[in-house]
mmCIF file as gemmi writes it, N, C-alpha and C atoms, coordinates in Angstrom:
data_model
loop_
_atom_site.group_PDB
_atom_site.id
_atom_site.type_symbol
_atom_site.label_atom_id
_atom_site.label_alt_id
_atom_site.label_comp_id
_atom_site.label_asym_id
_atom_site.label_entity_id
_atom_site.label_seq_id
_atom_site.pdbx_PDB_ins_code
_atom_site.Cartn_x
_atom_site.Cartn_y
_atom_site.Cartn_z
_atom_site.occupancy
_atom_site.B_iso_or_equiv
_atom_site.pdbx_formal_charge
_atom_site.auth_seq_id
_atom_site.auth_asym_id
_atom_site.pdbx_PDB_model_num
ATOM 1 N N . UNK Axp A 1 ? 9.158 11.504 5.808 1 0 ? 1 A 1
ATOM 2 C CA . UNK Axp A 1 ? 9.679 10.165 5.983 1 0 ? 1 A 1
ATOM 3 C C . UNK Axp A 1 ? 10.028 9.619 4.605 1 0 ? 1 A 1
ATOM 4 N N . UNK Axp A 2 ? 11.535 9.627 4.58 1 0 ? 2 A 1
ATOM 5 C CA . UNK Axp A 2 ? 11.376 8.871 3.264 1 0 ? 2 A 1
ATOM 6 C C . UNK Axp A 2 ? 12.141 7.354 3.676 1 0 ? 2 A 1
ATOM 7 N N . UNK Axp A 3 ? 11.409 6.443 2.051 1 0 ? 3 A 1
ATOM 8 C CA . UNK Axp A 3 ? 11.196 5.489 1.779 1 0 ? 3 A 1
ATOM 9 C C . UNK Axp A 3 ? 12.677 5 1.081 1 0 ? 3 A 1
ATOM 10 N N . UNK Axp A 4 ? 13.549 4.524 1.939 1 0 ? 4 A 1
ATOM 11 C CA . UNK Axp A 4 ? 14.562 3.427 1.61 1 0 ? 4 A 1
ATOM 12 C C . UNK Axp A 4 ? 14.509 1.913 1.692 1 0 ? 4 A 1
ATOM 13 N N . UNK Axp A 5 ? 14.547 1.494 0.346 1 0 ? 5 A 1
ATOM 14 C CA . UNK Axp A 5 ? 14.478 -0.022 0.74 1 0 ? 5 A 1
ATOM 15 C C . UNK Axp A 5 ? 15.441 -0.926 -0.482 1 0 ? 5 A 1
ATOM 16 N N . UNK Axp A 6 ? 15.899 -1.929 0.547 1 0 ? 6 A 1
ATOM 17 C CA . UNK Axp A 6 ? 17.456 -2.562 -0.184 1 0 ? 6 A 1
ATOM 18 C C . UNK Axp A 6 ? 17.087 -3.033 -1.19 1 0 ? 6 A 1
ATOM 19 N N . UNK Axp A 7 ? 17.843 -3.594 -2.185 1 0 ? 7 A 1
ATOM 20 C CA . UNK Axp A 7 ? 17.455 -4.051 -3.742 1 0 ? 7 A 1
ATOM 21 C C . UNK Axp A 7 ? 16.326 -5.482 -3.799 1 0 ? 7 A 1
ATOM 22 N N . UNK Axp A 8 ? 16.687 -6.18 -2.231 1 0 ? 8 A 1
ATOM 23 C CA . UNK Axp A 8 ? 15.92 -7.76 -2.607 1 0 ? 8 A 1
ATOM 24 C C . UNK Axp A 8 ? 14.317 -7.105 -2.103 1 0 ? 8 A 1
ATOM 25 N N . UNK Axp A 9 ? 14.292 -6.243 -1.149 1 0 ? 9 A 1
ATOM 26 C CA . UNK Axp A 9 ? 13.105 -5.931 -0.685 1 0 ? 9 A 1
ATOM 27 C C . UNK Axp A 9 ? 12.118 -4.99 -1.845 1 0 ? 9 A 1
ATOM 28 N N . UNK Axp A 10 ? 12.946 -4.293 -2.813 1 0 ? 10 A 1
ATOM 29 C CA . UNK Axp A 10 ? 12.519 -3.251 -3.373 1 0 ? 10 A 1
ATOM 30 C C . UNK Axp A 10 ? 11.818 -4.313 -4.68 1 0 ? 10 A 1
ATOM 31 N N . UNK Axp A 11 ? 12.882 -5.205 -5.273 1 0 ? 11 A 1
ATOM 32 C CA . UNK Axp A 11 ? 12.229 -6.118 -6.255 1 0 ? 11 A 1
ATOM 33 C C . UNK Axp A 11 ? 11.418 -7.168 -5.64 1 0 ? 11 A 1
ATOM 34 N N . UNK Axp A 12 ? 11.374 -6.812 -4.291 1 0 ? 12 A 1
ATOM 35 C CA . UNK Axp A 12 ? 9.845 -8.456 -3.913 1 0 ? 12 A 1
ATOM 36 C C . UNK Axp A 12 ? 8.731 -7.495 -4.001 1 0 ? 12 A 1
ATOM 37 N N . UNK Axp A 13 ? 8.97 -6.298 -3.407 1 0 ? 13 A 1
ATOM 38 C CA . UNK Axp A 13 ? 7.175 -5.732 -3.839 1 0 ? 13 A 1
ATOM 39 C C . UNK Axp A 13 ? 7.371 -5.08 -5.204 1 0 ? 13 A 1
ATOM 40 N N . UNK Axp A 14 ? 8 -4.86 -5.857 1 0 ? 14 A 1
ATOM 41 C CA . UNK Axp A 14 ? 7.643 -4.295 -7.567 1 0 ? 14 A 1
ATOM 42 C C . UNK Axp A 14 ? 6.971 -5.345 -7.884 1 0 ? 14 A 1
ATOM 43 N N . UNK Axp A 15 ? 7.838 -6.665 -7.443 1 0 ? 15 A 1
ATOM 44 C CA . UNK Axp A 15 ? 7.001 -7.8 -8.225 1 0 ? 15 A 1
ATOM 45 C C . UNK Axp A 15 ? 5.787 -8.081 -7.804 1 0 ? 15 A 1
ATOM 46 N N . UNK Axp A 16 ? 5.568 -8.108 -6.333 1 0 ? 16 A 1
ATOM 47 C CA . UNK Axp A 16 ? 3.847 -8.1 -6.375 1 0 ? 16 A 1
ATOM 48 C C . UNK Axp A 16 ? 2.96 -6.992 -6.795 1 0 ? 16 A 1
ATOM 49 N N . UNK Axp A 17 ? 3.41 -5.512 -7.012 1 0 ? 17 A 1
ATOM 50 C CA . UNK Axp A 17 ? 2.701 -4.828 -7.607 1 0 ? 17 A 1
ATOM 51 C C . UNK Axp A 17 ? 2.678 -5.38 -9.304 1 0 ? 17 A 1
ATOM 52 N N . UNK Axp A 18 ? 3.005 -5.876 -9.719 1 0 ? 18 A 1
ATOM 53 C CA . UNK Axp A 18 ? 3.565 -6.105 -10.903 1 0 ? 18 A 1
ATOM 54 C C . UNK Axp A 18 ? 2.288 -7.444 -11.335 1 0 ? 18 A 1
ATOM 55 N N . UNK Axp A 19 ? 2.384 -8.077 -10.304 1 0 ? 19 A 1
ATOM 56 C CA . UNK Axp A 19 ? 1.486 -9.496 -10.622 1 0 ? 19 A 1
ATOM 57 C C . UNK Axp A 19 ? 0.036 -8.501 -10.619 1 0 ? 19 A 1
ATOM 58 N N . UNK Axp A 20 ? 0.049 -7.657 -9.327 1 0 ? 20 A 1
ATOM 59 C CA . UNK Axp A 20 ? -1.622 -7.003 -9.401 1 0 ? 20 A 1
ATOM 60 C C . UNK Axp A 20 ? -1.849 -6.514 -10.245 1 0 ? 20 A 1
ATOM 61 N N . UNK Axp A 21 ? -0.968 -5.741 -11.045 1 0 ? 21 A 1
ATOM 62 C CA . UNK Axp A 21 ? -1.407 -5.061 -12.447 1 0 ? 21 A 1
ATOM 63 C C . UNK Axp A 21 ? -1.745 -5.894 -13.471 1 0 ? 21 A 1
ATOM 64 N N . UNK Axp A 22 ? -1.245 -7.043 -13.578 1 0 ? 22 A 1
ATOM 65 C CA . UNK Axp A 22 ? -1.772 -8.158 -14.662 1 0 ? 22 A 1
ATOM 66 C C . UNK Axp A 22 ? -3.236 -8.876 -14.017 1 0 ? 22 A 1
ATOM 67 N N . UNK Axp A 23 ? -3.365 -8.703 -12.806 1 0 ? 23 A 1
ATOM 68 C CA . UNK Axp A 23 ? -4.335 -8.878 -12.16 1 0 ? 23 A 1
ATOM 69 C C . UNK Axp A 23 ? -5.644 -8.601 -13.057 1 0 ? 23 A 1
ATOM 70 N N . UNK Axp A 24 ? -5.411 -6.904 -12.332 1 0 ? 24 A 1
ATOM 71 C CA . UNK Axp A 24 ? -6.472 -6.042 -12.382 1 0 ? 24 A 1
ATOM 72 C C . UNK Axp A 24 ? -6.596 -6.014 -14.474 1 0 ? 24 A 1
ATOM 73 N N . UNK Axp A 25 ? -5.75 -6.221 -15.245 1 0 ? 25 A 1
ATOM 74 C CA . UNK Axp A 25 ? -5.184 -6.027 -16.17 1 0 ? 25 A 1
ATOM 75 C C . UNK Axp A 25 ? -6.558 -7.117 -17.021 1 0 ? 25 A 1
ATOM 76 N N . UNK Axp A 26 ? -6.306 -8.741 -16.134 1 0 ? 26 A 1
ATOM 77 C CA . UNK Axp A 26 ? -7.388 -9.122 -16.567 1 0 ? 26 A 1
ATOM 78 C C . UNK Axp A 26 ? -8.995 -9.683 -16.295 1 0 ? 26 A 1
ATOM 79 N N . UNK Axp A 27 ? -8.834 -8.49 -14.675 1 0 ? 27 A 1
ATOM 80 C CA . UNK Axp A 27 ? -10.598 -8.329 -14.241 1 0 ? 27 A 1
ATOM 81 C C . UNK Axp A 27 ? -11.016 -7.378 -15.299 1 0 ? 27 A 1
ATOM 82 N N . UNK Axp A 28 ? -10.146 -6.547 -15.92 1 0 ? 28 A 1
ATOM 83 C CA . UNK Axp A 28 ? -10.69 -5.041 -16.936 1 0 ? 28 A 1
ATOM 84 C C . UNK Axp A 28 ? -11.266 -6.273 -18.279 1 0 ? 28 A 1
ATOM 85 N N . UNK Axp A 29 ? -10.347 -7.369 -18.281 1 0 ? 29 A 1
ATOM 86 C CA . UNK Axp A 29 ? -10.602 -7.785 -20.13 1 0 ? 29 A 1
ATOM 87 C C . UNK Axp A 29 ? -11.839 -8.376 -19.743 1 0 ? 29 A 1
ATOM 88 N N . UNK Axp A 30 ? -12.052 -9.124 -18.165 1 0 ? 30 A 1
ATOM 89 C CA . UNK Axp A 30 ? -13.253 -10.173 -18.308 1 0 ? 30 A 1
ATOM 90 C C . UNK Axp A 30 ? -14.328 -9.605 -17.784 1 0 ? 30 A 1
ATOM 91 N N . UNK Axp A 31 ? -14.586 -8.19 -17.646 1 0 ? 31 A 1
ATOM 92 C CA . UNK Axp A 31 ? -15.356 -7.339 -17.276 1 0 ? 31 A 1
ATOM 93 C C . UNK Axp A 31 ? -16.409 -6.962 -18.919 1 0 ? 31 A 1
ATOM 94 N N . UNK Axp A 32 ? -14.912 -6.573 -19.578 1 0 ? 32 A 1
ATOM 95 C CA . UNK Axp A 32 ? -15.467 -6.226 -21.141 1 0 ? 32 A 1
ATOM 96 C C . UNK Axp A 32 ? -15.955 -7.459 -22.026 1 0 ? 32 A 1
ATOM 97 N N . UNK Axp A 33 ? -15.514 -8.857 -21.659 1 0 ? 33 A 1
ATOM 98 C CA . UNK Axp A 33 ? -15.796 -10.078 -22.232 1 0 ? 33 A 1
ATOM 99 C C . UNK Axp A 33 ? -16.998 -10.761 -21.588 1 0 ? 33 A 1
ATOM 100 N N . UNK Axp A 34 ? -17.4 -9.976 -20.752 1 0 ? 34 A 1
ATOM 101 C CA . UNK Axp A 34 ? -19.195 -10.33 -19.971 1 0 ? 34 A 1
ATOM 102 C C . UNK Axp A 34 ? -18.795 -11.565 -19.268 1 0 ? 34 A 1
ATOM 103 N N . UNK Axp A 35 ? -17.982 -11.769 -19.064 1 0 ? 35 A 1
ATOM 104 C CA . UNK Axp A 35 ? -17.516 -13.386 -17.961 1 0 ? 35 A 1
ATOM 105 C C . UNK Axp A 35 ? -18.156 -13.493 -16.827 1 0 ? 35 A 1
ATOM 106 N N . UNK Axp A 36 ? -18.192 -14.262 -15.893 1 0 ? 36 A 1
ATOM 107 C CA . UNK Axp A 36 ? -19.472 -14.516 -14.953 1 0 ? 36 A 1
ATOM 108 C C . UNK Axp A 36 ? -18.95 -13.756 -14.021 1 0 ? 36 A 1
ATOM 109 N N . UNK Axp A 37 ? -19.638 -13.69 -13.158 1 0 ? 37 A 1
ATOM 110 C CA . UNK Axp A 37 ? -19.517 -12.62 -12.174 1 0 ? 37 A 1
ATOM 111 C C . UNK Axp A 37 ? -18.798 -13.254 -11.098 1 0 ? 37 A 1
ATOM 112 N N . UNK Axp A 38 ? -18.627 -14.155 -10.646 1 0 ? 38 A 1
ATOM 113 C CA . UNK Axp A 38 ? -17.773 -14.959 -9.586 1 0 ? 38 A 1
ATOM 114 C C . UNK Axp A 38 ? -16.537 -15.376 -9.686 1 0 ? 38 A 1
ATOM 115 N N . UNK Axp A 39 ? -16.268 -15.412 -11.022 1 0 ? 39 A 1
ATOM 116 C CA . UNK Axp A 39 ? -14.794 -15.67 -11.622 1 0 ? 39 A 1
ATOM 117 C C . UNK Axp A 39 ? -14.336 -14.137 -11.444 1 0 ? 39 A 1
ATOM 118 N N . UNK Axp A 40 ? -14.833 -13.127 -12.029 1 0 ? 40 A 1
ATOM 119 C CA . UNK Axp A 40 ? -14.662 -11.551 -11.809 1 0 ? 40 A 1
ATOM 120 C C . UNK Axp A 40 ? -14.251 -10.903 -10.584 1 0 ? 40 A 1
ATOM 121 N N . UNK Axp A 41 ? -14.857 -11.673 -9.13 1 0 ? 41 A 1
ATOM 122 C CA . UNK Axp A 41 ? -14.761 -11.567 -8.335 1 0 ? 41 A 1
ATOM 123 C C . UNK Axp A 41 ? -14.139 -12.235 -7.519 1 0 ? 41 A 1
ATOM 124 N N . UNK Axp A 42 ? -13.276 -13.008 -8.294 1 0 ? 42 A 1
ATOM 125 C CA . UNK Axp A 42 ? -12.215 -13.905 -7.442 1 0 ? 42 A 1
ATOM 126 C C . UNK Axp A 42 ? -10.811 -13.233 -8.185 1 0 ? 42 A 1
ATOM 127 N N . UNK Axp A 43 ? -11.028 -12.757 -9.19 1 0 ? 43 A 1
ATOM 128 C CA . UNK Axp A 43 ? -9.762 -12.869 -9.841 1 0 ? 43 A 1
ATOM 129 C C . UNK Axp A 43 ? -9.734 -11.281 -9.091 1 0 ? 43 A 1
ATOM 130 N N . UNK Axp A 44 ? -10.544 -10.193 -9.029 1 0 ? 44 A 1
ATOM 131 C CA . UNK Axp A 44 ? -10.319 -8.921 -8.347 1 0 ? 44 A 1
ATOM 132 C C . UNK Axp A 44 ? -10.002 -8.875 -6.824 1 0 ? 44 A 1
ATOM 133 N N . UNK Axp A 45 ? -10.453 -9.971 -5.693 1 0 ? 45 A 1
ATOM 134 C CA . UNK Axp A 45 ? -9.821 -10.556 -4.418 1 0 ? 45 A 1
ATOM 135 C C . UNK Axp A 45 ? -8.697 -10.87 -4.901 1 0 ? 45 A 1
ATOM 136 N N . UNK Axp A 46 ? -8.145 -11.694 -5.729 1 0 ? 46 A 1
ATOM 137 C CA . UNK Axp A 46 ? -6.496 -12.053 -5.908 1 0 ? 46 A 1
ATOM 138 C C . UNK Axp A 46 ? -6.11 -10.704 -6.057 1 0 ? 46 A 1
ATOM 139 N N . UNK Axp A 47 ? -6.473 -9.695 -6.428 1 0 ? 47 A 1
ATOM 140 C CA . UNK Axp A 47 ? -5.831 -8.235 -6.939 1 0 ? 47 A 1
ATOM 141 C C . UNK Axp A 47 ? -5.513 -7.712 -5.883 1 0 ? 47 A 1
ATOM 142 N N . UNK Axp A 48 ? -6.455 -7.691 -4.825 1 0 ? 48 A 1
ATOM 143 C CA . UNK Axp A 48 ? -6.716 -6.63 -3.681 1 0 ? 48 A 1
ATOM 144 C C . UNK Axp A 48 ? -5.387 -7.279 -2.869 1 0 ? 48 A 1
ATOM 145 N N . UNK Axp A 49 ? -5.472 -8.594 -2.951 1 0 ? 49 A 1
ATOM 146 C CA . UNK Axp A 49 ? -4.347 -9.287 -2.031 1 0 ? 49 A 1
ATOM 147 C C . UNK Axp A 49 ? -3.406 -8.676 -2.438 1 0 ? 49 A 1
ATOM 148 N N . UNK Axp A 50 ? -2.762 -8.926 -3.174 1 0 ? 50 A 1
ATOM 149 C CA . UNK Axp A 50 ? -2 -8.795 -3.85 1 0 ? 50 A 1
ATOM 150 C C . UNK Axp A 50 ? -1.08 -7.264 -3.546 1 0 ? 50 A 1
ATOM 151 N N . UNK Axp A 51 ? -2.069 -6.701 -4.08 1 0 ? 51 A 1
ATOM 152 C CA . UNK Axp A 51 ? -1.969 -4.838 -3.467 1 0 ? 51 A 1
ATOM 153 C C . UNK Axp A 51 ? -1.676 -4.733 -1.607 1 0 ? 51 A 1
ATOM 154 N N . UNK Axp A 52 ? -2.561 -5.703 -1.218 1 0 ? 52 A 1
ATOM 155 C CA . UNK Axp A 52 ? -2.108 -5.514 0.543 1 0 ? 52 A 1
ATOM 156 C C . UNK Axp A 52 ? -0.932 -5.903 0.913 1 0 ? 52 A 1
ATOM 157 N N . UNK Axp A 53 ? -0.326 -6.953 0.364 1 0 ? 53 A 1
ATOM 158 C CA . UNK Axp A 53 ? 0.475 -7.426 1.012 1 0 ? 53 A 1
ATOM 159 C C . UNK Axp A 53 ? 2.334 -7.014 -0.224 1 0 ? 53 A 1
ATOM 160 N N . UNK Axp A 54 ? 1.552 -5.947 -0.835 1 0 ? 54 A 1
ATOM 161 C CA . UNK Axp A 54 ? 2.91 -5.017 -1.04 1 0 ? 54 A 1
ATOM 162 C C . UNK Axp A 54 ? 2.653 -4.313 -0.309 1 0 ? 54 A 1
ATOM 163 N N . UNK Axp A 55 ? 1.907 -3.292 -0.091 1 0 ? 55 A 1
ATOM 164 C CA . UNK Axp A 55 ? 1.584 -2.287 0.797 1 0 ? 55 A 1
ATOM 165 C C . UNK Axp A 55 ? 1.835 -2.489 2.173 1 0 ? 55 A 1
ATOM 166 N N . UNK Axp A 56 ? 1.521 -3.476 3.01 1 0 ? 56 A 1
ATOM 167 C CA . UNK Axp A 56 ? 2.387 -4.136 4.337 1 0 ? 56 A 1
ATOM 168 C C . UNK Axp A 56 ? 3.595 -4.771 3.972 1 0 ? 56 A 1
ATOM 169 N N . UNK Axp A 57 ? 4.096 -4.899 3.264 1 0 ? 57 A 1
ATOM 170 C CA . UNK Axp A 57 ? 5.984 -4.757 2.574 1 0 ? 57 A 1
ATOM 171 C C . UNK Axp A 57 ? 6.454 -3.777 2.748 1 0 ? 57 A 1
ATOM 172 N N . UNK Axp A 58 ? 5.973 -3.001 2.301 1 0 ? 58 A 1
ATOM 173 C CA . UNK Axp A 58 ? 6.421 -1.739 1.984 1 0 ? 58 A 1
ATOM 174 C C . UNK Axp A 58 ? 6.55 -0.792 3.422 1 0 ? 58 A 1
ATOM 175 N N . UNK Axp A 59 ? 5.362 -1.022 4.368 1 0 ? 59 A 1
ATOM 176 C CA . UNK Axp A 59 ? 5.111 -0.239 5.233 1 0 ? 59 A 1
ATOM 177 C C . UNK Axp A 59 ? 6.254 -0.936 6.71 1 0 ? 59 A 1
ATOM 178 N N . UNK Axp A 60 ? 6.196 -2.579 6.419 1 0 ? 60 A 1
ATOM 179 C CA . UNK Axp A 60 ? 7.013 -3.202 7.515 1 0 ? 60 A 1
ATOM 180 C C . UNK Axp A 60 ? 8.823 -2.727 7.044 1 0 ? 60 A 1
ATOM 181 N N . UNK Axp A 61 ? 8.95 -2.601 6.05 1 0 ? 61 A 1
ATOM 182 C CA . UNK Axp A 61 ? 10.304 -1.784 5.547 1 0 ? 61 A 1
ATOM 183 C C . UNK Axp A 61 ? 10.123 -0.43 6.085 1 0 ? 61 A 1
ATOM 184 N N . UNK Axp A 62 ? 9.549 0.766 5.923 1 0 ? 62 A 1
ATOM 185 C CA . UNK Axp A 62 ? 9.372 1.599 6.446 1 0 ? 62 A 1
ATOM 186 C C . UNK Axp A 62 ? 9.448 1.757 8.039 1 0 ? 62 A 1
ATOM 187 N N . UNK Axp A 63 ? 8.776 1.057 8.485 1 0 ? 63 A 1
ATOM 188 C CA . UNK Axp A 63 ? 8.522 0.738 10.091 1 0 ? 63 A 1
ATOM 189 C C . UNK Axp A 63 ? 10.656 0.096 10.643 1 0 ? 63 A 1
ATOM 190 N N . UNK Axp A 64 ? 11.039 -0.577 10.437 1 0 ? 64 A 1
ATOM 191 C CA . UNK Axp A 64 ? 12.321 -0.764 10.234 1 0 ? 64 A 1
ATOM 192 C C . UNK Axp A 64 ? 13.773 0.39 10.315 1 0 ? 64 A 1
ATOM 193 N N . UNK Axp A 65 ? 13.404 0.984 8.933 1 0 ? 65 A 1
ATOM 194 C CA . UNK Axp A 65 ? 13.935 1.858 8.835 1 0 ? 65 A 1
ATOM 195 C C . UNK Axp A 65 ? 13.711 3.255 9.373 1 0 ? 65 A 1
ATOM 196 N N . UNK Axp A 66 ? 12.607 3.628 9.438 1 0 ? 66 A 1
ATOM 197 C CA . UNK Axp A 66 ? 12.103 4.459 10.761 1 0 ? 66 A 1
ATOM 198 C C . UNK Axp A 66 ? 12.716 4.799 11.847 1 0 ? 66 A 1
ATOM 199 N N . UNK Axp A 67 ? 12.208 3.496 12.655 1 0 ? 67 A 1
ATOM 200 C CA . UNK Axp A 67 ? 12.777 3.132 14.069 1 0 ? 67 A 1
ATOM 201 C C . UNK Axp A 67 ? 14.088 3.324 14.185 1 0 ? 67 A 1
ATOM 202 N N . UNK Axp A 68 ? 14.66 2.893 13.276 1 0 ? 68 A 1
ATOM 203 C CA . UNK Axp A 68 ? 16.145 2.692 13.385 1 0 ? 68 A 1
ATOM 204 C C . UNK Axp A 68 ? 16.805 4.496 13.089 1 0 ? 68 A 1
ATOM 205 N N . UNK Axp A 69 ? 15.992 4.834 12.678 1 0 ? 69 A 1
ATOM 206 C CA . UNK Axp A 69 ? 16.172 6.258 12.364 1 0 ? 69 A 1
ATOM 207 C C . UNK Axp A 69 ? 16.04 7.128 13.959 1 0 ? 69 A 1
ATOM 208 N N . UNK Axp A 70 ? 14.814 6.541 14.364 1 0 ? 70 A 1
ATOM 209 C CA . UNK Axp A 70 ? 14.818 7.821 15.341 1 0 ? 70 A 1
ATOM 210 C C . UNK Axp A 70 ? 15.406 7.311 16.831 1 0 ? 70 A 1
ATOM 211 N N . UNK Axp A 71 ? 15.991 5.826 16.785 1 0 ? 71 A 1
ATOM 212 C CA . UNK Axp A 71 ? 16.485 5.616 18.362 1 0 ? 71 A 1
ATOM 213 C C . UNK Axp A 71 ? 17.538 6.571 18.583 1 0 ? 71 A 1
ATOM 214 N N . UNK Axp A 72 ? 17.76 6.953 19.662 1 0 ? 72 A 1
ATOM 215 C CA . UNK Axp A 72 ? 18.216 8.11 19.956 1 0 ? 72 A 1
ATOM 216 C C . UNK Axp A 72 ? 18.05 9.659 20.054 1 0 ? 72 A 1
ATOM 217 N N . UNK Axp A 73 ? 16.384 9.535 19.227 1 0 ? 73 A 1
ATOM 218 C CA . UNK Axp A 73 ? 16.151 10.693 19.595 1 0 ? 73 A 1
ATOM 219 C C . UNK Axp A 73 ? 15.047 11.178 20.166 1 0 ? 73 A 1
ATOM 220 N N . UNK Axp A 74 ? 15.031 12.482 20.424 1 0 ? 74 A 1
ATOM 221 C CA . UNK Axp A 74 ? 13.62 12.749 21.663 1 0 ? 74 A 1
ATOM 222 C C . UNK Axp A 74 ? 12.461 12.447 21.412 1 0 ? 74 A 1
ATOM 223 N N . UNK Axp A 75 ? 11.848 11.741 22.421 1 0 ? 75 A 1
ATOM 224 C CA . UNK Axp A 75 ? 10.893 11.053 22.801 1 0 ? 75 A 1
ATOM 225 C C . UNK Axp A 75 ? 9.818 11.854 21.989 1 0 ? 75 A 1
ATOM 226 N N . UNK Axp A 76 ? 9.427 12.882 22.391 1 0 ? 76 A 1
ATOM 227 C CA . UNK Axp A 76 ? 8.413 13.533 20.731 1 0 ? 76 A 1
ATOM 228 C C . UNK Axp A 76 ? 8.678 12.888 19.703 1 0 ? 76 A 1
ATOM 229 N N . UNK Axp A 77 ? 9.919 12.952 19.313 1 0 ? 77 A 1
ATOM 230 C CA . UNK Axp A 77 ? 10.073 13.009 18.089 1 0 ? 77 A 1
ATOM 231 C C . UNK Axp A 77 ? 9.68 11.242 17.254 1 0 ? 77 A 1
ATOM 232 N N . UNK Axp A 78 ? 10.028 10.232 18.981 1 0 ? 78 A 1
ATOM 233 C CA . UNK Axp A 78 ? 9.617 9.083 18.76 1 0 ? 78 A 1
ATOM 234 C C . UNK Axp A 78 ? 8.355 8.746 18.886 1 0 ? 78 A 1
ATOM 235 N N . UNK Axp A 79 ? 7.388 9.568 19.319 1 0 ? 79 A 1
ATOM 236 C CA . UNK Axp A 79 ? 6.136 9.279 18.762 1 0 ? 79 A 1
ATOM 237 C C . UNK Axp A 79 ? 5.28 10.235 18.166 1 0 ? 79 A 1
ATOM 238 N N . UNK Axp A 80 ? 6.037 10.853 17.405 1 0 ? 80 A 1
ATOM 239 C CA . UNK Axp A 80 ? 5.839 11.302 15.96 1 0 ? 80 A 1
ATOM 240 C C . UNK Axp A 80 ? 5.437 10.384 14.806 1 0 ? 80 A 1
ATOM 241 N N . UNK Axp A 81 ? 6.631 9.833 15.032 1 0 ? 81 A 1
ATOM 242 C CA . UNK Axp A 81 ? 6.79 8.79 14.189 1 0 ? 81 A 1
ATOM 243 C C . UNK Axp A 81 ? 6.166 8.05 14.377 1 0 ? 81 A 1
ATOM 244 N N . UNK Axp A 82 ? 6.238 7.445 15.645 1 0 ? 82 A 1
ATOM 245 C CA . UNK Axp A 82 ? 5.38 6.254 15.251 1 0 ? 82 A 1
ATOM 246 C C . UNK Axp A 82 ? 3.262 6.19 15.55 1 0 ? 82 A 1
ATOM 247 N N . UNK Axp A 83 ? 3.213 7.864 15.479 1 0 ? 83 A 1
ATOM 248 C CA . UNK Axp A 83 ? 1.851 7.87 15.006 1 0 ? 83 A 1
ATOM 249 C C . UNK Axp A 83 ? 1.496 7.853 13.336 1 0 ? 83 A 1
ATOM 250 N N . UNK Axp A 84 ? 2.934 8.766 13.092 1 0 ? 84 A 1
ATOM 251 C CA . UNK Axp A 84 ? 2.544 8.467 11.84 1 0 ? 84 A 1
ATOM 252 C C . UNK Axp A 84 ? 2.946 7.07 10.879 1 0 ? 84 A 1
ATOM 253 N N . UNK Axp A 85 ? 3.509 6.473 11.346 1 0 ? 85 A 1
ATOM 254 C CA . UNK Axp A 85 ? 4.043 4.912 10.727 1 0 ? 85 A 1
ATOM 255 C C . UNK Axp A 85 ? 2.143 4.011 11.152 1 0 ? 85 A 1
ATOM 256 N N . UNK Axp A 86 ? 1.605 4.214 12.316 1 0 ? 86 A 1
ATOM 257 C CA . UNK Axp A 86 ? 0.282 4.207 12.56 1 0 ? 86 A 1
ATOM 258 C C . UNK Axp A 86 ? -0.81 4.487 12.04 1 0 ? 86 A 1
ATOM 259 N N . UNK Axp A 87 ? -0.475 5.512 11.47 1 0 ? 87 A 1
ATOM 260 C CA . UNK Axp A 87 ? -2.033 5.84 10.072 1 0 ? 87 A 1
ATOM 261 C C . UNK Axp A 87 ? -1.304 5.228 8.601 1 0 ? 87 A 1
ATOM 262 N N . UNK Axp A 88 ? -0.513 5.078 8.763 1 0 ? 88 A 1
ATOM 263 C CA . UNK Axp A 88 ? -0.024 4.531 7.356 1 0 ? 88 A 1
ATOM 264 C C . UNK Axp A 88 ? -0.65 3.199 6.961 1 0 ? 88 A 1
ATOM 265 N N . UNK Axp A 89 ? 0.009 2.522 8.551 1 0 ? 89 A 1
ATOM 266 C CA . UNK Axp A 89 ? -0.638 1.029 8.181 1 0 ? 89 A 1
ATOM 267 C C . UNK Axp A 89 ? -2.322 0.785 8.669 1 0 ? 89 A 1
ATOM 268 N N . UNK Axp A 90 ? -2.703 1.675 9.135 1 0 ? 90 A 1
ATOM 269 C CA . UNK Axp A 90 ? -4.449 1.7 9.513 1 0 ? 90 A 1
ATOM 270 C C . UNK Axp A 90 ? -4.832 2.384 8.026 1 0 ? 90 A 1
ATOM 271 N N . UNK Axp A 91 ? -3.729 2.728 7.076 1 0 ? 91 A 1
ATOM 272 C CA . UNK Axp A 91 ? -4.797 2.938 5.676 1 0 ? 91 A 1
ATOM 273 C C . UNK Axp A 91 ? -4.787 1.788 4.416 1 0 ? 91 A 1
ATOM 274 N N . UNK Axp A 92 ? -3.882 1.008 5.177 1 0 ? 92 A 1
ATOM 275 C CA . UNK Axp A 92 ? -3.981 -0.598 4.619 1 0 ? 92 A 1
ATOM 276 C C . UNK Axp A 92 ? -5.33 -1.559 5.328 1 0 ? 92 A 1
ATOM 277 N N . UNK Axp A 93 ? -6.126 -1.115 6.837 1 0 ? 93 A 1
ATOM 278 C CA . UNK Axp A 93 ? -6.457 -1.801 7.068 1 0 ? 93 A 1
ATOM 279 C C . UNK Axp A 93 ? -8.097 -1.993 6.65 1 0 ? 93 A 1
């Protein structure tokens, strides 16, 4: 299955992967700067978000383009797919 996705969709999740990496970027500094542990743990929940909801971007683009891929073809082959479009997003969950 490959992964096509149009230019506005492709730059909305770079950019949220992009925010999580500055994220995670500065749970690493306030980890090494002994910062309290609840601030640590809010700013690493903003991360995780962050990461999910590219990852269900990414996967509802997939799911899209998929579908649209296999209407028309044999019924195996349509739930092929969509078992596997199914563990994809059950490894987000």
């Amino acid at each position: 299955m490959e992964l096509t996705m149009a230019a506005e969709e492709l730059k909305k999740a770079v950019n949220r992967l992009r925010r999580a990496q500055g994220q995670i970027a500065g749970v690493i500094k306030m980890i090494e700067e002994g910062r309290d542990c609840e601030e640590v743990v809010t700013q690493l929940a903003a991360a995780s978000r962050a990461l999910d909801k590219a990852g269900f971007a990414i996967i509802a683009t997939g799911l899209q383009h998929c579908m649209a891929d296999v209407e028309g073809s044999a019924p195996g082959d349509r739930e092929e797919m969509r078992a596997r479009l199914e563990k994809l997003f059950l490894s987000l969950a």
